[in-house]
C-alpha positions, 0 to 999 in steps of 0.5 A: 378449892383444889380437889378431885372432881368426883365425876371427871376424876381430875384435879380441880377447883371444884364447887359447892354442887346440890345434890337435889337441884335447887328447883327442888326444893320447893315446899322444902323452906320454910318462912326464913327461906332455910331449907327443911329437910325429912329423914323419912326412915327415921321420921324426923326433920334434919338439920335446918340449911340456908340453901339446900345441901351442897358438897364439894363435889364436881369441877366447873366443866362438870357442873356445866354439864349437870346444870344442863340436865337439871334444866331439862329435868325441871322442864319435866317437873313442870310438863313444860317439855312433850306431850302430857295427858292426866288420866282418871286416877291421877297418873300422866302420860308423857309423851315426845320427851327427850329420853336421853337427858331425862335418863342422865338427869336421874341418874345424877341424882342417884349417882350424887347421893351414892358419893355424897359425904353427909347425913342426907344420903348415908342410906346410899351405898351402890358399891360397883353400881356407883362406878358404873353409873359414873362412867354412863355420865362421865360419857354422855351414855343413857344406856338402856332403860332396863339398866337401872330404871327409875319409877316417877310417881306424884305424890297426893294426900287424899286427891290432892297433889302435894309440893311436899318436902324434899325426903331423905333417900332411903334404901330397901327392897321393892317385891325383892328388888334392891332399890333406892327412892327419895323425893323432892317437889312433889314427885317420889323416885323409885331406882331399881338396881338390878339389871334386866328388872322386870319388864313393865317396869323398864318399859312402860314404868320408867322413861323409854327410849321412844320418850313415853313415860307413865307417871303414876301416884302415891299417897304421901304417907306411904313416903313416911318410914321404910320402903316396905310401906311404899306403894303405886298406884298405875293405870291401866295399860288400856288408859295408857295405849290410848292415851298415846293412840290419841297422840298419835292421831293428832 
């Protein structure tokens, strides 16, 4: 179908894109293999879908691109990818991980819900943000990871780690800062939109440009209703410097 590539800004044939890649949505379908998804700011299930939300959104040669940073964030998923070390209260440490594609795979998954058309990403309005990240992903540029950080988090009920659902984004504020969060297979992402956010979080909390990234955990209720309800638990910076002291060693 012609149209313009919301990416590239050309006049394509462009094709039915996820929003969240199709790897996902584990834990999303349901016995007829439809996908179910979660309004967590409304707390109640969306419209059933056959495979995932898709909308017309990107060119072949874009999509190509996009594909590949999927691929890289699934390997992540999966701690198929560095170095990893679970520590004593859930949280991972990850290690030797490629930085600039882990980047550019997160923020596609925002910069999607911001042009997104339906229902699943209404909450998502980054006004010039979202013109901004386009351009880091139109050229392949990660920038800093003080620019729009993105917190990873897996999600447990009680200490068992969950493949929950995919939830709906939502929009609020975390301690007074504009962010967005939405989760899917079992990890929940918290993007904080202001530049220069506070310094733990663009260094330690969010992947930096060493490839280190500490994983830290939520409780899956905390994920039902608004982004006032949200919280993290992280580990130590002890735990975490040694756990990369002892990779370093090996």
């Amino acid at each position: 179908m012609q149209t313009v590539c919301k990416l590239c800004v050309k006049e394509e044939n462009t094709l039915l894109s996820h929003i969240i890649p199709e790897w996902g949505y584990a834990g999303a379908y349901d016995n007829k293999h439809r996908f179910v998804p979660y309004d967590a700011l409304n707390e109640k299930e969306g419209r059933i879908e056959q495979k995932g939300i898709r909308e017309r959104m990107l060119c072949g040669k874009c999509e190509t691109v996009f594909s590949k940073w999927e691929q890289y964030g699934k390997s992540v998923w999966e701690l198929k990818t560095g170095q990893w070390k679970t520590l004593s209260n859930g949280s991972l440490v990850g290690l030797n991980l490629e930085y600039k594609k882990l980047r550019l795979f997160l923020l596609s998954i925002l910069w999607r819900a911001h042009v997104a058309e339906g229902c699943f990403a209404e909450n998502v309005a980054l006004g010039p943000h979202g013109e901004r990240i386009r351009l880091m992903l139109l050229n392949n540029d990660p920038n800093g990871p003080e620019l729009y950080p993105c917190m990873m988090m897996r999600i447990f009920e009680g200490n068992t780690p969950q493949e929950v659902g995919l939830r709906f984004p939502i929009c609020g504020r975390w301690y007074g800062e504009r962010a967005y969060s939405v989760a899917f297979k079992g990890i929940g992402l918290l993007y904080i939109m202001k530049r220069g956010a506070r310094r733990e979080v663009s260094q330690r909390r969010s992947i930096n440009i060493a490839g280190e990234l500490v994983i830290g955990t939520s409780q899956a209720l905390n994920w039902v209703g608004g982004m006032e309800n949200l919280q993290i638990a992280w580990p130590v910076e002890r735990l975490v410097r040694e756990a990369i002291g002892d990779s370093e060693g090996e």
